[in-house]
C-alpha positions, -999 to +999 in steps of 0.1 A: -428+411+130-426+447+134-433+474+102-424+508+109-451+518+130-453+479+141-465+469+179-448+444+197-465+438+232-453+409+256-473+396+289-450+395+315-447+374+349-438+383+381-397+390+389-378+402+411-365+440+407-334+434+386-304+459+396-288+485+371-267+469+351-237+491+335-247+489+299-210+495+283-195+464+302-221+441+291-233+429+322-259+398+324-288+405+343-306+374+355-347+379+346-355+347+362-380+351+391-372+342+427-393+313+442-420+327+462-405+309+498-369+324+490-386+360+490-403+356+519-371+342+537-352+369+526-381+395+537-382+405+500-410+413+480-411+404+442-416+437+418-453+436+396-451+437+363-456+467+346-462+484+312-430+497+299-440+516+260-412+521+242-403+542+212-377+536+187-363+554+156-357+529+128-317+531+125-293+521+148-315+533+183-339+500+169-307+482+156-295+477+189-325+470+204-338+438+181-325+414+206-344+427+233-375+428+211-372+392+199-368+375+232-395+394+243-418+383+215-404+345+226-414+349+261-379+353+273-385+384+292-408+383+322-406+409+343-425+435+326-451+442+301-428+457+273-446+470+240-423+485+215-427+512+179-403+520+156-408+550+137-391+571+114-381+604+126-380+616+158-412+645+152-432+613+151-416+604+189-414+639+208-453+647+214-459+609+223-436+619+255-455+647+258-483+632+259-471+607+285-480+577+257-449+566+256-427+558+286-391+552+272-378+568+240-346+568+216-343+606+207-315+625+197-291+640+220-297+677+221-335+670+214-333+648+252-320+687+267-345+706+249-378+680+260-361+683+295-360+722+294-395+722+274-412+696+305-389+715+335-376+682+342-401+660+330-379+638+312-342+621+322-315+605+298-307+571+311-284+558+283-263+574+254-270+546+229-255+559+193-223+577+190-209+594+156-225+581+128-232+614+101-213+610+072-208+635+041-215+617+008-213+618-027-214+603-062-181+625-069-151+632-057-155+668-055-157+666-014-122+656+003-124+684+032-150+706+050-140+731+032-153+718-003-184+720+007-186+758+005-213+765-027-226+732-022-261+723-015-263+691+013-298+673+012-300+661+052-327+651+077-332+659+111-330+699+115-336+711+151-316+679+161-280+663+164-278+663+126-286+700+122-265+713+151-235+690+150-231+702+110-232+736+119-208+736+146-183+715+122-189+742+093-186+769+119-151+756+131-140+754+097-152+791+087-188+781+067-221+793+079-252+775+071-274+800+044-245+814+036-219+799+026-231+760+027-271+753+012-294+721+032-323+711+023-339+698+051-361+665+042-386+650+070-367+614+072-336+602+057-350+581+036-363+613+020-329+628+020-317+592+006-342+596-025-328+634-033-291+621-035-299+591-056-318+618-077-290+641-085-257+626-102-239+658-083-258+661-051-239+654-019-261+643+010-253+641+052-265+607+061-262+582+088-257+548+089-275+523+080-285+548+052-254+548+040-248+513+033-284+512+019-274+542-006-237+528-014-258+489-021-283+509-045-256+527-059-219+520-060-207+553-077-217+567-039-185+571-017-178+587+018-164+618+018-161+631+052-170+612+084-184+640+106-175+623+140-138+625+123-143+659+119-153+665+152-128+655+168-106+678+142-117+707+156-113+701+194-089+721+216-081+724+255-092+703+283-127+703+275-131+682+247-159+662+237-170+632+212-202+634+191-232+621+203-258+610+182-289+594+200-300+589+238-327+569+258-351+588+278-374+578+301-408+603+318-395+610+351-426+603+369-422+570+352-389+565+364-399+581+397-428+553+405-410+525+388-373+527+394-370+485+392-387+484+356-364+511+343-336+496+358-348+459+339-351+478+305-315+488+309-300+458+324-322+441+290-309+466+267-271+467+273-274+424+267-294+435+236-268+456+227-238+431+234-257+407+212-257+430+185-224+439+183-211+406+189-228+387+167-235+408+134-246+379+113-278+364+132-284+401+148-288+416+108-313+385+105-330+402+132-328+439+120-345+423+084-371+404+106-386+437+119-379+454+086-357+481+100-334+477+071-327+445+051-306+419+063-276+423+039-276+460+047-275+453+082-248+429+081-226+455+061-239+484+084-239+475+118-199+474+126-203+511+116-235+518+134-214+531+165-243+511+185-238+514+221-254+510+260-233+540+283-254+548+314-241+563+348-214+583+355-202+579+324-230+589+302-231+622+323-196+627+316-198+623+278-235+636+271-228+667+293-194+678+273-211+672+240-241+696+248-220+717+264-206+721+227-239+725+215-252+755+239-220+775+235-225+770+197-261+780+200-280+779+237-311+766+216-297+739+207-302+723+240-339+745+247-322+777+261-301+759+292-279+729+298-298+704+319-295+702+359-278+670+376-312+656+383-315+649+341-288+624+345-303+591+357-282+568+377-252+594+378 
C-alpha cells in the first residue's frame, strides 16, 4: 500500500519493446515477453528492463493510475522496473525533475511549458491526463455567476499553476482582476484550502475533484456554484478555441531520448489503467482507498467527475498547444516566458 509519500517498486522481466499505444482509444498492449527462438527468427532483439520513477499528485493524475500500480505490485507488469510516489502538490514534484530523480511526472499543464522553458527542452509532455476539474464552491448560495464573486475572498491551492492561471483568465473575461476586485488566499495543498472552507460558514473555495466530494461528504450544506471548465468554455470566441486542461505527463527528455521502448510501455500501461478506471468505478475506488489517495466511498462518488483521461499524439498537441496558447496571451509567464517548440510534444 502506498501513503502519500508511499514507494511502490516492482522487478521486472525481460519483454519485448511494446509500441505506443493511443491512450484515448483504450488500446491493449500485450506485456507478455516473446520466446527467446521467436526473437531470434524474427532478427529481433528483446528490450532490458529498466527503471522507470514515477511521480504522481494524489487526485485524479494517481486516480487514474491505481490500476497500473496494482498489477504492478502483482507482478503483472514485466517489462520494466516501475517505482511510483504520490505526493501532494506539485512543488513537492518539480525539483525531483530537476534533479533528474524522477523520470516521469503528473504536473500541471502550464507548469509542463514553464519546466520545458526553465530545462531548454529538458522535459516533453507525452500525455494530457486530467481535463476540467476546478470548481467554485460554497456553503451559500450567494455564488450563481462569475460575476458574484467580485468582493469575495476564494481560498485555493496551486498558485503559479493551472489553478492560478485558468481563474484569472476566467475573471479577466468576465471583467474581475485578481487583488483587485476578487481576494485568494493561496494554501500549499488543497487539503489546506479544503480545511479553510470547512472553517468559515461564508467562505467560498476553488477546488478540484476528488476534493470536492470529500468536502460535500464532510459537509452537506457545501454546493457547486460554478464549474470553471463551464466557464471556460463561456468565454470562447473565433476559430481558436480551446478546452481547459488541467494536468499532463512528462517525461526527462534524455530519458525518453535513451529509452523510447520504456516510455512507450508506461503509456501503452497507462491508457489500460486509465480505461479500467473509468470503466469500472466500483473496484477502481477500492483501489484509490487501497493506496489511500482518498477513501473508497469518495472515490466512487468522485471519479465519474474526475475528467480522468490518457490523450497522447497528435491529439494531445492539438489540445495542450490551444490551451497554453490561452495561457501566454493571458500572461507569457504563465507558460515560462514562451510557448513550447514542436520538439515538447512527444509522439506528435
Amino acid at each position: 500500500m502506498l501513503d502519500r509519500r508511499g514507494f511502490l517498486q516492482v522487478a521486472g522481466g525481460t519483454a519485448a519493446a511494446l509500441a505506443l499505444a493511443a491512450c484515448d482509444n483504450g488500446a491493449s498492449t500485450d506485456t507478455t515477453a516473446a520466446p527467446a527462438d521467436d526473437a531470434a527468427d524474427e532478427g529481433e532483439q528483446a528490450a532490458e528492463p529498466v527503471a522507470v520513477r514515477t511521480a504522481a499528485l494524489k487526485g485524479p493524475t494517481a486516480m487514474g493510475l491505481v490500476r497500473f500500480m496494482s498489477e504492478a505490485e502483482a507482478g503483472n507488469v514485466a517489462d520494466n522496473d516501475y517505482t511510483f510516489d504520490i505526493y501532494a502538490s506539485a512543488d513537492e514534484v518539480t525539483p525531483l525533475i530537476a534533479q533528474e530523480e524522477v523520470d516521469i511526472a503528473a504536473v500541471p499543464a502550464n507548469l509542463a511549458s514553464v519546466l520545458y522553458n526553465r530545462t531548454e527542452g529538458g522535459v516533453r509532455v507525452i500525455a494530457i491526463n486530467t481535463l476540467g476539474v476546478l470548481y467554485i464552491v460554497e456553503q451559500g448560495d450567494s455564488v450563481q455567476s462569475v460575476a458574484d464573486l467580485a468582493g469575495k475572498t476564494i481560498y485555493a491551492s496551486g498558485k503559479g499553476s493551472t489553478p492560478e492561471y485558468g481563474l484569472a483568465y476566467i475573471l479577466e473575461k468576465n471583467g474581475l482582476t485578481i487583488g483587485e476586485d476578487v481576494q485568494v488566499e493561496w494554501a500549499s495543498e488543497h487539503s489546506e484550502a479544503l480545511a479553510q472552507l470547512m472553517a468559515d460558514p461564508n467562505g467560498v473555495a476553488m477546488l478540484p475533484q476528488p476534493f470536492v466530494t470529500t468536502a460535500q461528504m464532510k459537509n452537506d450544506k457545501i454546493r457547486v456554484a460554478l464549474d470553471l471548465t463551464e466557464e471556460w468554455d463561456a468565454v470562447q470566441s473565433g476559430d481558436d478555441q480551446s478546452s481547459m486542461i488541467t494536468g499532463v505527463a512528462v517525461v526527462r527528455s534524455a530519458f525518453a531520448d535513451e529509452n523510447p521502448a520504456a516510455v512507450d510501455a508506461f503509456l501503452g500501461h497507462y491508457a489500460e489503467s486509465v480505461d479500467f478506471v473509468n470503466d469500472n468505478v466500483d473496484e477502481a475506488a477500492q483501489l484509490v482507498g487501497s493506496y489511500d489517495i482518498v477513501t473508497a466511498e469518495v472515490a466512487e462518488k468522485a471519479l465519474p467527475e474526475c475528467n480522468i483521461v490518457c490523450v497522447t499524439g497528435e491529439d494531445m498537441k492539438e489540445q495542450l498547444s490551444g490551451y497554453l496558447a490561452v495561457l501566454a496571451d493571458q500572461n507569457a509567464e504563465a507558460v515560462g516566458g514562451a510557448l513550447p517548440g514542436d520538439d515538447f510534444y512527444y509522439g506528435a
